[in-house]
Structures are given as C-alpha cells and as structure tokens.
C-alpha positions as CSV (number, residue, x, y, z in Angstrom):
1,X,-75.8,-297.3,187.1
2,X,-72.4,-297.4,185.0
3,X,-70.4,-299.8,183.9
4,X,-67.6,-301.0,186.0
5,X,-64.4,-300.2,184.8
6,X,-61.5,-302.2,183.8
7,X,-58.8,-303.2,186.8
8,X,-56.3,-300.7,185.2
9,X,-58.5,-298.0,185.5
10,X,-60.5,-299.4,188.8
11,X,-56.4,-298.7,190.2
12,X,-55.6,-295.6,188.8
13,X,-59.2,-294.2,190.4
14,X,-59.2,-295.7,193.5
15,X,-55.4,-294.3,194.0
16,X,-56.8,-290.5,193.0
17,X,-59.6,-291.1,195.1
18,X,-57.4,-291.4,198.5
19,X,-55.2,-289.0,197.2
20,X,-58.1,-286.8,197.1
21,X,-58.1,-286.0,200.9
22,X,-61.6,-285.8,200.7
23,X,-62.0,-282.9,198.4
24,X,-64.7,-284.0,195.3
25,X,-62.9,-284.9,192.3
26,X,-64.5,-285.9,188.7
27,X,-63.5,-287.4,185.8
28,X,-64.9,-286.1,183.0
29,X,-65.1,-285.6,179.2
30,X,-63.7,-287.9,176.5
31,X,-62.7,-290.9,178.7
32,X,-66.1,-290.9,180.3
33,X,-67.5,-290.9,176.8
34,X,-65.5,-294.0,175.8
35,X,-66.6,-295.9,178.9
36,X,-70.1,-295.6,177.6
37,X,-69.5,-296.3,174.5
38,X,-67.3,-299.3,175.6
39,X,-63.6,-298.0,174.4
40,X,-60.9,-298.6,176.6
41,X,-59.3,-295.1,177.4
42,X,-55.2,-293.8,177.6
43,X,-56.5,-290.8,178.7
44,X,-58.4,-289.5,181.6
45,X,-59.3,-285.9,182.8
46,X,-60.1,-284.8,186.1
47,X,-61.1,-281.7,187.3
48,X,-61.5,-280.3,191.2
49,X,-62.5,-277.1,192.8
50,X,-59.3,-276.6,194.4
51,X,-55.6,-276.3,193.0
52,X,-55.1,-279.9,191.3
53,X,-51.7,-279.7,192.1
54,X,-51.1,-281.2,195.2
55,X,-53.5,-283.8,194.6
56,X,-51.6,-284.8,190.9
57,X,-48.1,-284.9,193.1
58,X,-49.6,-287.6,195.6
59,X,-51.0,-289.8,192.8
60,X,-47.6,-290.0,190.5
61,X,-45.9,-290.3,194.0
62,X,-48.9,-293.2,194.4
63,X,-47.9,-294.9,190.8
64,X,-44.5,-294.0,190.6
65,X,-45.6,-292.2,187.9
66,X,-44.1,-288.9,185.8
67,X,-45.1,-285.1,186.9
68,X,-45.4,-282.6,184.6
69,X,-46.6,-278.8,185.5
70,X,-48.5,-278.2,181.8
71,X,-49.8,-274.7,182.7
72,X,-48.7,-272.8,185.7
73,X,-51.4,-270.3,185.2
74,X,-54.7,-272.7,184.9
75,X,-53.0,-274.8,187.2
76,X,-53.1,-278.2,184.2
77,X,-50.9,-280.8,185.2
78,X,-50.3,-284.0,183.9
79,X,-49.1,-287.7,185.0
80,X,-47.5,-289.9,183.1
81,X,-48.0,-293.7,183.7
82,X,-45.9,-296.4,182.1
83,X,-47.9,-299.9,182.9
84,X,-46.1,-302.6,182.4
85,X,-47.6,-304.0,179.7
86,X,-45.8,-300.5,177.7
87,X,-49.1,-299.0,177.2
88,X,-49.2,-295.2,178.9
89,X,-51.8,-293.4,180.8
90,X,-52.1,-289.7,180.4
91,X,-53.3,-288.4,183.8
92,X,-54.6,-284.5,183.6
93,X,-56.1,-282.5,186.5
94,X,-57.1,-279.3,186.2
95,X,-59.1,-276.7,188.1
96,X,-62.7,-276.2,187.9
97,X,-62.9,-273.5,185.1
98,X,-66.3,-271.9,186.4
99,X,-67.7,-271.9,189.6
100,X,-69.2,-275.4,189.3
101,X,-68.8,-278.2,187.7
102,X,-71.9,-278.4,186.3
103,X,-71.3,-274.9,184.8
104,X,-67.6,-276.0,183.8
105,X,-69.5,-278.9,181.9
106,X,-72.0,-276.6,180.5
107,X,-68.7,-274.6,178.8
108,X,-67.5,-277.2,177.2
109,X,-67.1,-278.7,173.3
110,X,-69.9,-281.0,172.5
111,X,-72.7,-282.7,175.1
112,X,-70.6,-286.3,174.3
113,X,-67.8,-285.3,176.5
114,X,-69.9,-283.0,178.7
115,X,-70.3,-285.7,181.6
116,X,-68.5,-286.1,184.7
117,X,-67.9,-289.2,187.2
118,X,-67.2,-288.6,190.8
119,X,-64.0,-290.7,191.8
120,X,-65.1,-293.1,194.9
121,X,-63.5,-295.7,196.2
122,X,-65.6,-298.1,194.3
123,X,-66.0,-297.1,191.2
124,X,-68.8,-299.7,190.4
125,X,-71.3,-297.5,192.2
126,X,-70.2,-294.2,190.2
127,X,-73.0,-292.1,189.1
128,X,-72.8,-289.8,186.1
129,X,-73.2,-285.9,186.0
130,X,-74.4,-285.3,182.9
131,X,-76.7,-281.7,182.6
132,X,-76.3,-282.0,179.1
133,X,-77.9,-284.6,177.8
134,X,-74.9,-286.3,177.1
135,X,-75.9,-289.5,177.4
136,X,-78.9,-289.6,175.3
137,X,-77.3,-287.9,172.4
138,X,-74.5,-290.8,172.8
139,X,-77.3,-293.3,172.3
140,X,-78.3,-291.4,169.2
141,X,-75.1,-291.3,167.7
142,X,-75.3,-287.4,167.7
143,X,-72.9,-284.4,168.1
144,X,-74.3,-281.6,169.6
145,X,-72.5,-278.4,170.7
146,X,-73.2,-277.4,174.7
147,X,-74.1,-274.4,173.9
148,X,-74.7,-272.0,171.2
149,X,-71.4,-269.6,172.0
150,X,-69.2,-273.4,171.5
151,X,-67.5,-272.4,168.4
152,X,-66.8,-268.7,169.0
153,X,-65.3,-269.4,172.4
154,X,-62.7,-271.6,170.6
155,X,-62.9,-272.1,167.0
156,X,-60.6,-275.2,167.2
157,X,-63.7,-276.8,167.8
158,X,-65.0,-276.2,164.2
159,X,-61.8,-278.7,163.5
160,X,-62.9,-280.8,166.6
161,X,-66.3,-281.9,165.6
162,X,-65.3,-283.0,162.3
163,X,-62.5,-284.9,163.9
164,X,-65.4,-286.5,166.3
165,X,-68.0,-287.1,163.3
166,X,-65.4,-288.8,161.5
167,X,-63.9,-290.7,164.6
168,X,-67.3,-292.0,166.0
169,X,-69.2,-291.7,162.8
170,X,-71.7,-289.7,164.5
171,X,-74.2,-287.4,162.4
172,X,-74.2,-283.5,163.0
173,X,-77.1,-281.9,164.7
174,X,-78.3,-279.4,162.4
175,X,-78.4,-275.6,164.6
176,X,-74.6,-277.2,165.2
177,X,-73.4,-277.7,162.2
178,X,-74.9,-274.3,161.4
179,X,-72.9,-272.9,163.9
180,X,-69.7,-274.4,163.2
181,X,-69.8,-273.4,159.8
182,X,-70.4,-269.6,160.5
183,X,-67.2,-269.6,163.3
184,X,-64.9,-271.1,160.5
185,X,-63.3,-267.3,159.7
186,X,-62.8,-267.3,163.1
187,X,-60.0,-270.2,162.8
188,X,-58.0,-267.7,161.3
189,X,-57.3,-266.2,165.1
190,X,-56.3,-270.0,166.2
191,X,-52.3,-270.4,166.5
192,X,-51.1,-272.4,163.8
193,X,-49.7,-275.3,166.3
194,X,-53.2,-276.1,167.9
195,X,-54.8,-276.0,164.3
196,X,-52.2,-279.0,163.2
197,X,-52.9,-280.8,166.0
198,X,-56.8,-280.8,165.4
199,X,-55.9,-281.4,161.5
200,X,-53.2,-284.6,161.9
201,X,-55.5,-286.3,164.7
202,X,-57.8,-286.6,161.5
203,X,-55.4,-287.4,158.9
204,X,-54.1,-290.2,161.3
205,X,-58.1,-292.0,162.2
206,X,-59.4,-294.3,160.5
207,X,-61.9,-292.6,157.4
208,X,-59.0,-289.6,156.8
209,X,-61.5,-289.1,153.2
210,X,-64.2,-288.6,155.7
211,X,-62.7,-286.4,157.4
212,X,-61.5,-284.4,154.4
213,X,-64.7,-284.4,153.2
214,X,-66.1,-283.1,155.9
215,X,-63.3,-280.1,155.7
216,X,-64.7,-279.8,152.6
217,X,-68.3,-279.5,153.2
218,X,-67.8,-276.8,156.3
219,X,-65.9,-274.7,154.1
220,X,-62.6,-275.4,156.0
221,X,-60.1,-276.5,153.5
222,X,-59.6,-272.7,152.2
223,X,-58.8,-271.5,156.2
224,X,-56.3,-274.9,156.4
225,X,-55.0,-275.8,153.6
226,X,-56.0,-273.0,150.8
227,X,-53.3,-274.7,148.1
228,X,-55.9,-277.1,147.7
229,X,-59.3,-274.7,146.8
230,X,-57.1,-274.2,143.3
231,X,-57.1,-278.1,142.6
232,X,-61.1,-277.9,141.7
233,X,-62.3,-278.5,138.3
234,X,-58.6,-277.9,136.9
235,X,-59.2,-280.7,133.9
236,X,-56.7,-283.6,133.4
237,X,-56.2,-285.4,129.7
238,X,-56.0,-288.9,130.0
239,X,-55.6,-291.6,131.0
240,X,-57.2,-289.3,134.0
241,X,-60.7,-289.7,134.9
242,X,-60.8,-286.9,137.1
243,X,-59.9,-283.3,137.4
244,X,-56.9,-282.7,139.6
245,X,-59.1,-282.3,142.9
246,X,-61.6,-285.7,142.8
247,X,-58.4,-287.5,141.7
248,X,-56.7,-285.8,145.5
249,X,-59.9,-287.2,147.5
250,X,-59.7,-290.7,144.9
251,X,-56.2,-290.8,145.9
252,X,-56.5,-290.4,149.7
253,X,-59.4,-293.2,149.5
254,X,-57.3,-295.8,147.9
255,X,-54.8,-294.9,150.0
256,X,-56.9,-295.9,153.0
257,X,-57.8,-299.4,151.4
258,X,-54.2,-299.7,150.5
259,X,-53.3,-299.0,154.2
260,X,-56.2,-301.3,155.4
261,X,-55.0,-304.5,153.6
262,X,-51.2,-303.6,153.8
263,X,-50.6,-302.4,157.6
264,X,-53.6,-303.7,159.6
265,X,-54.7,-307.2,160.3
266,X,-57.3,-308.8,157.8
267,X,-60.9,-308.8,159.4
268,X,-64.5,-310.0,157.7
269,X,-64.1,-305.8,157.2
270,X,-61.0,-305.4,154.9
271,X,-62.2,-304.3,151.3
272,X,-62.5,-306.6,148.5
273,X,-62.0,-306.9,144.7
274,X,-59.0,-307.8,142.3
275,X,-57.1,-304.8,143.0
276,X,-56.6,-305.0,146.5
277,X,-56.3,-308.9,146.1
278,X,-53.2,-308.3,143.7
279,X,-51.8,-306.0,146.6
280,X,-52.4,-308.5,149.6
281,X,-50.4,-311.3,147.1
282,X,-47.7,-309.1,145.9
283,X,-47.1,-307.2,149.5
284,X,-49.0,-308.6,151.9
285,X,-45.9,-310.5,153.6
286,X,-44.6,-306.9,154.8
287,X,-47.7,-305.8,156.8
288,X,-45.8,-305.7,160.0
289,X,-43.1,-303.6,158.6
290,X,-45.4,-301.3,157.1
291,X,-47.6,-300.7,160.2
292,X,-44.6,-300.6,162.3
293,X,-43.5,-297.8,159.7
294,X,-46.6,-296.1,159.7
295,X,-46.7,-295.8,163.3
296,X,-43.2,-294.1,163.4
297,X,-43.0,-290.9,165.2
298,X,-40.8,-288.0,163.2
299,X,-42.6,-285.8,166.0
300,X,-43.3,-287.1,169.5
301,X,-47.0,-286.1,168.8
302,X,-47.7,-287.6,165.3
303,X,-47.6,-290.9,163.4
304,X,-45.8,-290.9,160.3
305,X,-49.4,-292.3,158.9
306,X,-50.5,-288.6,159.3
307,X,-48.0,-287.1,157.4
308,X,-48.5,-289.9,154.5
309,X,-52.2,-288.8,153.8
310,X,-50.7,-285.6,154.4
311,X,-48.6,-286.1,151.0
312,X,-51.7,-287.7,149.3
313,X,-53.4,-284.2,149.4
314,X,-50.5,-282.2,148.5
315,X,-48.9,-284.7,146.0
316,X,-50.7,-283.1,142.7
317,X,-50.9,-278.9,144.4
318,X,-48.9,-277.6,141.8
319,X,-50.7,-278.8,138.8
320,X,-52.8,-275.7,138.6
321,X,-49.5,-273.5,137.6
322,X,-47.8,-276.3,135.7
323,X,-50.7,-276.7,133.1
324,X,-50.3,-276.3,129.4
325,X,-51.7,-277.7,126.4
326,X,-49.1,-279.8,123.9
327,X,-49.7,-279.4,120.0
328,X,-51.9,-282.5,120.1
329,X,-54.6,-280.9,122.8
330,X,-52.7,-282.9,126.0
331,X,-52.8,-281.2,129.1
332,X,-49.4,-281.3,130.5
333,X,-47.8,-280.9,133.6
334,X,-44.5,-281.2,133.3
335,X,-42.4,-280.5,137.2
336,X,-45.6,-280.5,138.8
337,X,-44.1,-282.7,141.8
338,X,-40.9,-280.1,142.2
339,X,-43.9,-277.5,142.8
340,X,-45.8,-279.6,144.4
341,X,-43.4,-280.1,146.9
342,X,-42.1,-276.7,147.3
343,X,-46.4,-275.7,148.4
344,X,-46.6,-278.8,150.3
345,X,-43.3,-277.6,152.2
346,X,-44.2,-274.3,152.8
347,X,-48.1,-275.5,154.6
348,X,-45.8,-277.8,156.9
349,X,-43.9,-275.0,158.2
350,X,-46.6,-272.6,158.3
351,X,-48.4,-275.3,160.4
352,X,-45.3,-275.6,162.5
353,X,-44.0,-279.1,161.5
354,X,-40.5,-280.3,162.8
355,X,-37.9,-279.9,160.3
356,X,-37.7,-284.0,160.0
357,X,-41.2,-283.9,159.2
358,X,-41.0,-281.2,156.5
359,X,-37.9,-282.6,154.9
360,X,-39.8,-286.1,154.7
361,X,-42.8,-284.5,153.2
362,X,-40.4,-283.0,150.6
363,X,-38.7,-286.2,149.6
364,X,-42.3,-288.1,149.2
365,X,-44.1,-285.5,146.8
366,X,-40.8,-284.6,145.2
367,X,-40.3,-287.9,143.9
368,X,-44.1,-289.7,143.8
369,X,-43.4,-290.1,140.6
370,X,-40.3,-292.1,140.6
371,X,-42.1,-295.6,140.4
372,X,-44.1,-295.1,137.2
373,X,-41.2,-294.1,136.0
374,X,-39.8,-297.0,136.8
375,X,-42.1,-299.1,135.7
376,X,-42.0,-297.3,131.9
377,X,-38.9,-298.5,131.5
378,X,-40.8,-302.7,130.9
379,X,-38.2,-304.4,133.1
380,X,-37.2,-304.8,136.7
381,X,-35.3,-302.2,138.4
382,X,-31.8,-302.7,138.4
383,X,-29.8,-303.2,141.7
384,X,-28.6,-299.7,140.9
385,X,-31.9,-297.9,140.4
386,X,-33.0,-299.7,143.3
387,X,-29.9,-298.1,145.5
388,X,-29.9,-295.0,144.1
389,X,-34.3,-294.9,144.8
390,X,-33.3,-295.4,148.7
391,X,-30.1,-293.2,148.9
392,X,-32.1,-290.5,147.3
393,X,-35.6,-291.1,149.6
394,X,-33.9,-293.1,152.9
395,X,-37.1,-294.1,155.0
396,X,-39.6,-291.6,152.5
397,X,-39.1,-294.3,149.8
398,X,-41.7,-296.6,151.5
399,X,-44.2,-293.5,151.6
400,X,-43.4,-292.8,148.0
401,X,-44.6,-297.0,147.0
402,X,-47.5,-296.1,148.8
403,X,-48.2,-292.7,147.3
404,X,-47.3,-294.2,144.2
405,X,-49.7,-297.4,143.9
406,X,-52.5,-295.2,145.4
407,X,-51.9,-292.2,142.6
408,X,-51.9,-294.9,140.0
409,X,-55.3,-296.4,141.3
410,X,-56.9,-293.0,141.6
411,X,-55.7,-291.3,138.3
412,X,-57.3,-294.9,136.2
413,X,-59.8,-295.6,138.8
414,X,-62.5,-297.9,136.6
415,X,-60.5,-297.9,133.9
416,X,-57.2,-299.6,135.1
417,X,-56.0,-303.1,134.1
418,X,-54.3,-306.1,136.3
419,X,-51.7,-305.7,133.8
420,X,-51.0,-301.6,135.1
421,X,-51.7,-302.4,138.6
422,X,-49.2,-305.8,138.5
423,X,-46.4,-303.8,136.6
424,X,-46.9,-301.3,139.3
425,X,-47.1,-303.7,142.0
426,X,-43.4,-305.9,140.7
427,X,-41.7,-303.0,141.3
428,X,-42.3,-301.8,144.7
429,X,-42.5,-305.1,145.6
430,X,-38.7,-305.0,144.0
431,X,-38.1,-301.9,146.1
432,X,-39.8,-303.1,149.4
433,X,-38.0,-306.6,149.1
434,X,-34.4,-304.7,148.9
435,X,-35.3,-302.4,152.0
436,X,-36.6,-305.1,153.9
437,X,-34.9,-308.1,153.2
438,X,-31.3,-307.3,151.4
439,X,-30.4,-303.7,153.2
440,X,-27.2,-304.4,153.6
441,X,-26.4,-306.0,149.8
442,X,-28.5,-303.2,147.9
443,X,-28.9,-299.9,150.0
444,X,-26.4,-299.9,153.0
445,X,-23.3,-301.9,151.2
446,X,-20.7,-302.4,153.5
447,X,-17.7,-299.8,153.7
448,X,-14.6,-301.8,151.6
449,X,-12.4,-298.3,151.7
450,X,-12.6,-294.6,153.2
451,X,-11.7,-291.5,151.7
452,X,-8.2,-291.4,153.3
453,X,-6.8,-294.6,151.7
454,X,-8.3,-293.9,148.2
455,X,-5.7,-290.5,148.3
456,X,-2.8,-292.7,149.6
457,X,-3.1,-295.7,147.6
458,X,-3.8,-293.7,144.1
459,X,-2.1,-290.4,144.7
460,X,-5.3,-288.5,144.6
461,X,-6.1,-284.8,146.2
462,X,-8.4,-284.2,149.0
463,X,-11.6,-282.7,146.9
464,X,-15.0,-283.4,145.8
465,X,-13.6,-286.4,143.3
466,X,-13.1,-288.6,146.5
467,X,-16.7,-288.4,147.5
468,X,-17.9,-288.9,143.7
469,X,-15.4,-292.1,143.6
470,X,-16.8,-293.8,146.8
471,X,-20.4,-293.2,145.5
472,X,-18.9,-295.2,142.2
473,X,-17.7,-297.9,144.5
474,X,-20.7,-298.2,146.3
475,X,-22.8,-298.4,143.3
476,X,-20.7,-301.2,142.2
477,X,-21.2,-303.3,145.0
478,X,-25.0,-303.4,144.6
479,X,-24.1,-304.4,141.3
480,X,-21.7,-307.2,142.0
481,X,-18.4,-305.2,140.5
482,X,-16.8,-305.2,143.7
483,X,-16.5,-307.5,146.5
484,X,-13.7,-306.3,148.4
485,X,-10.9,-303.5,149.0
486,X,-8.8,-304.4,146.2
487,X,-11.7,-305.1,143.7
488,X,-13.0,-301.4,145.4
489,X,-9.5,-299.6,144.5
490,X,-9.0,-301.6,140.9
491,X,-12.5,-300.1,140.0
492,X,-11.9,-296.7,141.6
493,X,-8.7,-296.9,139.4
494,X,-10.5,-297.6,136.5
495,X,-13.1,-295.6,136.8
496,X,-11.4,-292.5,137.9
497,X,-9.1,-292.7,134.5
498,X,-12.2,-293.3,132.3
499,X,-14.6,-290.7,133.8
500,X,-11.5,-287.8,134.5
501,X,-9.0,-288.8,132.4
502,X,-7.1,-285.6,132.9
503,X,-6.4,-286.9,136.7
504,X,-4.7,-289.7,135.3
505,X,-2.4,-287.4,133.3
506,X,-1.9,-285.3,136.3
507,X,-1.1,-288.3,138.3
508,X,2.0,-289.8,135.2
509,X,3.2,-286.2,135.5
C-alpha cells in the first residue's frame, strides 16, 4: 500500500484522472521515487498508451494551467501550473515508448525511477508497478541500471547516475558502475546542450565535490571538462599545500561550507570550527542576500550557484601554461587568471551557455584575485577601490568574495591563520557592506551632470574626454569631492586642466 499523497498532488491526480476518459494513465519515474522516499515533488511524469495530447489539453484547461507541445514527434507535452503559494508544477505526458508500460519501464535509466502509479480517483489506494525491483533497491540505498544496454542507449546517463549518487547519496551497484564507465567515450556523441544540463544539475546540489569526484573517478572529467586533466600534479611553491588540481577540488569544498553557513539557514548540520565561525560573524547578516543571489537565474534553466562552482573549477585552468620558476626556485604564475578565464570562456560556449552566463564567468575568474590584492595593500579599501571593484565586476563581484575567501582557504588549508582569514574576511565584508547597504553612495552615485552640459558649460568637444570626465566625477562622489552640479563642473574643471592641460590651452585660444 503507498503512501497518500499531499492535497496538492491528491488535486492535480484526481484532475488527470477524469481527464483520462477512462484510458490507463501512470505516473511514473522520479516523482514516484520521491514519494517513497518522502520528497515532496515539482515534477510529475505520466505516460499513456495513446496520444497524451488531448488528455494534457483537458487537464491545463482543468487547472487553468500553461500548454506547451515539447516534441511534436514523441508526442511530450508539458503543463505548467502556478499554485498560489508561487511554487510550479511541471506536468509531462508522453506516449508509451514500447508496447507496454512494463517494457517502457524496463527501458528506462536506473530501477529507482523505474516504477509507475496508476492515476485513480483516490490516490490512497494506488498500487505501484514496479518490475524492477525498484522499490527494494530504494530501501537499500542502491543505484542500479534497468538493464545492461542503459548507458549505450543514452550515455547522458553515465552523467545521470553520478548526478543521482550524489543527489541521494546512494552507493553504485558494481556490474553498473562497470558499465557506466565503459559507455563514457560514448558521451562524446551527446549534444553539448543535454551534457550541460546533466553537468550544472550537479554543480547546483548539495555535495557539488561529490559530484566532481565522482566525474573524477568514472573517468568523465577528460570527455567534460578536459582543461582540467592538465591541473593534476602541476606543483605549487608556497604558501600552497597542494598541486594546482587538489587545491581545485579544496577549493570547491570550502566553497560548499562557505555557501552552507553564508546562504542557507543554520541547522545542528552546518560545519563547525574557527574558520567558518569568523565567516558567520563577519558576513553572516547577508545570508538572505547571498541565497537570493545564488538562486539568480542568468539562464531560465540554471541558478547562478551552478555557474559559481562552475568558476571554482576553472578559476586556476591556466596555471599549467603560465608556470615558471623565479631565480629563487618560486614557481610562478604570473596572468594565470587572464588564461584562466579565456579556457573557462571557451568550455561555456562549447557547452552552449547564454552569452550573460559566459560574460559572468569571465568577470569572476578574470578578477578572483582582486581581493587578496586588496587585502596586500594592510588597510581598508578605499571608497574608490571599492567603486571601481563593482563598476568593473557589477553583480560577478559577489561571486568573486566568494571565489576569493574559498581560494584563500583552499591554497593554506591547515596552515592558515585567523589573522589571513580576518584580513580577508574585512574586506569583502567592506565590499559586500557597500553593495548591499550604501549602493547608491559608493557604486551607483547619483547623476549630478550629463555629457551634454559638461560641453556647454566648459566649451569642450564631443569625444572620448567627456566619458573619461564623468567617470572622474563619479569617482569623486564616492569619495566625498563632489556633492552637487557645481561642485561636479568645479572638479571637471579642475581636473580636466590638470590631467589635459593642452585642452585648457585650446579652450584660452
């Protein structure tokens, strides 16, 4: 007997179920799995031996719900269902893809999401279809592929079950992971877009490291993300503990903690010890603005969380051609993170990234190391580095005090003092507190005079100096220079004669 399910769900099946004119309909796959399991689902498959669409028109007509035809040809459709708490239920039908469903279940990934519900009217007495063995390799926290062909009919599912294993912390079953790992050449015949999909789903769970690990382990990373194969044992003077790739993976762990303490709610769970103390103090009063930023959509189809442990791997990629040994025995490498960037920008539009996404990536990696710059210089940032840090980065600088604490973490690891990690901490604290509390005093300053009336008032010529002068101005006001339009054209006055003094003489003559 299974569960009932919630009243949300009790609706939305009881609606598909006299919809369904009496023709059998099933739900199946991963939203059965979460009902065992306990999770409450967004998204529910069904499956019919007819054409589903009919049956899909009548239930968004039912919940006054979106229709969307999402493959003509396999007749997949989806509804879209805004509830009016603003959560959203993702509706798909599609047509048996055998001749039964218990061979359609038999074709699919993993036995997990190999079971099926019939849709009745009460939904209490549903009971599950599951030829598989679904259920018992649910209660034995196992992922097993339905059959031995899985992985060569798609290899996305190579990228699938590690997304699972990390998602449900499940262990592999041996002749599976066997098999996964002999179809992982065959990824190299998936399109590009459903490969990023598989790969950001597991930078954007909970336990990305495990995830990456597991990329690792299946021999993955080289099909994926081959930049990164060139990070292992490349050697790293110090104050590096680690060779370029273990200080990647360190860096995507503290990341995680980092994002743990900083952008979720505090549970008996969160991770402990004086680091991530030192972060809760200095920047714990901004966790709602950082989880709201992390769950910021560049895309429609990924979080902007993806895309940060994204730059966490791809933050150090261009070490390896950047090396070189100063006269003292240092390894250096000096514009790594201009490299770094340029690789990182080129895997985000070979995996088909949106050009918002890419330029963000670029702005991140490109200037990770901005802060410990920062912070060499022994004081607070000024209210002009501060400006020119977000007019340079915009929305990326966040990413970038993220990057940056978890780079710092990972490159001292054991070896790294409060003193470091406070220094570090004071000044994207600095940043974060002008970003999110004094926008519009140190990073959007008001507009005290346009273009248009600097030419008039001083006599100037339409040209690149106008632009340079405003940007003057502007970096003025963060300092407290100017205050207002004639403080703004007194300083543009002044500044113009001292910084092109040959426009002065043009101006007399």
């Amino acid at each position: 007997m299974i569960q009932p399910f919630s009243s949300d769900l009790k609706r939305i099946l009881q609606v598909v179920s006299r919809a369904s004119d009496d023709v059998p309909v099933y739900l199946v796959g991963g939203a059965v799995r979460d009902h065992l399991l306990g999770v409450e689902s967004h998204d529910l498959d069904f499956c019919l031996n007819a054409s589903p669409i009919p049956l899909a028109r009548r239930v968004a007509n039912a919940l006054n719900a979106g229709f969307f035809l999402l493959d003509e040809q396999r007749e997949t459709v989806r509804v879209v269902v805004h509830e009016p708490d603003g959560s959203i239920n993702y509706l798909d039908f599609a047509r048996f893809r055998e001749d039964s469903l218990v061979e359609d279940l038999w074709k699919r990934d993993f036995t997990i999401n190999a079971m099926a519900l019939p849709v009745q009217e009460d939904s209490i007495l549903l009971q599950l279809i599951d030829p598989c063995g679904g259920l018992q390799d649910l209660r034995d926290k196992r992922l097993k592929a339905c059959s031995d062909s899985a992985f060569e009919d798609d290899p996305v599912r190579v990228l699938r079950l590690i997304r699972f294993a990390q998602k449900l912390r499940f262990h592999i079953d041996p002749q599976t992971l066997q098999d996964a790992r002999s179809s992982v050449p065959s990824l190299e015949r998936v399109s590009a877009e459903r490969k990023r999909d598989e790969i950001f789903q597991i930078l954007e769970s909970p336990g990305a490291r495990v995830g990456v690990d597991l990329l690792d382990r299946l021999k993955v990373l080289p099909v994926v993300f081959p930049e990164l194969e060139k990070l292992k044992g490349v050697k790293q003077s110090t104050p590096h503990v680690h060779d370029v790739w273990r200080h990647t993976l360190e860096t995507v762990s503290r990341l995680e903690i980092l994002l743990n303490v900083l952008a979720e709610d505090l549970s008996e769970q969160s991770p402990a010890g004086m680091m991530v103390a030192q972060a809760s103090l200095w920047l714990g009063r901004y966790r709602e603005q950082f989880h709201a930023h992390l769950n910021r959509r560049l895309n429609p189809l990924r979080l902007l969380r993806g895309l940060t442990f994204f730059c966490a791997l791809f933050h150090d990629v261009g070490k390896p051609d950047t090396a070189f040994q100063d006269k003292e025995g240092r390894i250096r490498f000096f514009g790594h993170e201009e490299l770094s960037a340029s690789l990182a920008v080129s895997r985000a539009q070979a995996l088909a990234l949106s050009h918002d996404e890419v330029e963000h990536i670029q702005k991140v990696i490109t200037g990770h190391m901005r802060i410990h710059w920062l912070v060499s210089e022994g004081q607070p940032p000024s209210p002009r580095a501060i400006y020119r840090f977000f007019r340079d980065l915009g929305e990326a600088g966040v990413d970038v005090c993220l990057l940056s604490l978890s780079d710092l973490w990972a490159t001292y690891s054991h070896t790294l003092t409060q003193e470091q990690w406070v220094s570090e901490l004071k000044v994207c604290r600095a940043l974060l507190e002008a970003k999110w509390e004094k926008e519009n005093i140190l990073i959007t300053p008001p507009v005290l005079i346009k273009g248009g009336e600097l030419i008039r008032e001083l006599g100037l010529q339409p040209g690149p100096l106008i632009g340079q002068t405003l940007e003057a101005i502007r970096e003025a006001q963060v300092e407290g220079m100017v205050l207002d339009k004639q403080s703004a054209l007194a300083f543009a006055r002044e500044w113009i004669n001292k910084s092109f003094p040959q426009q002065k003489e043009e101006r007399e003559t």
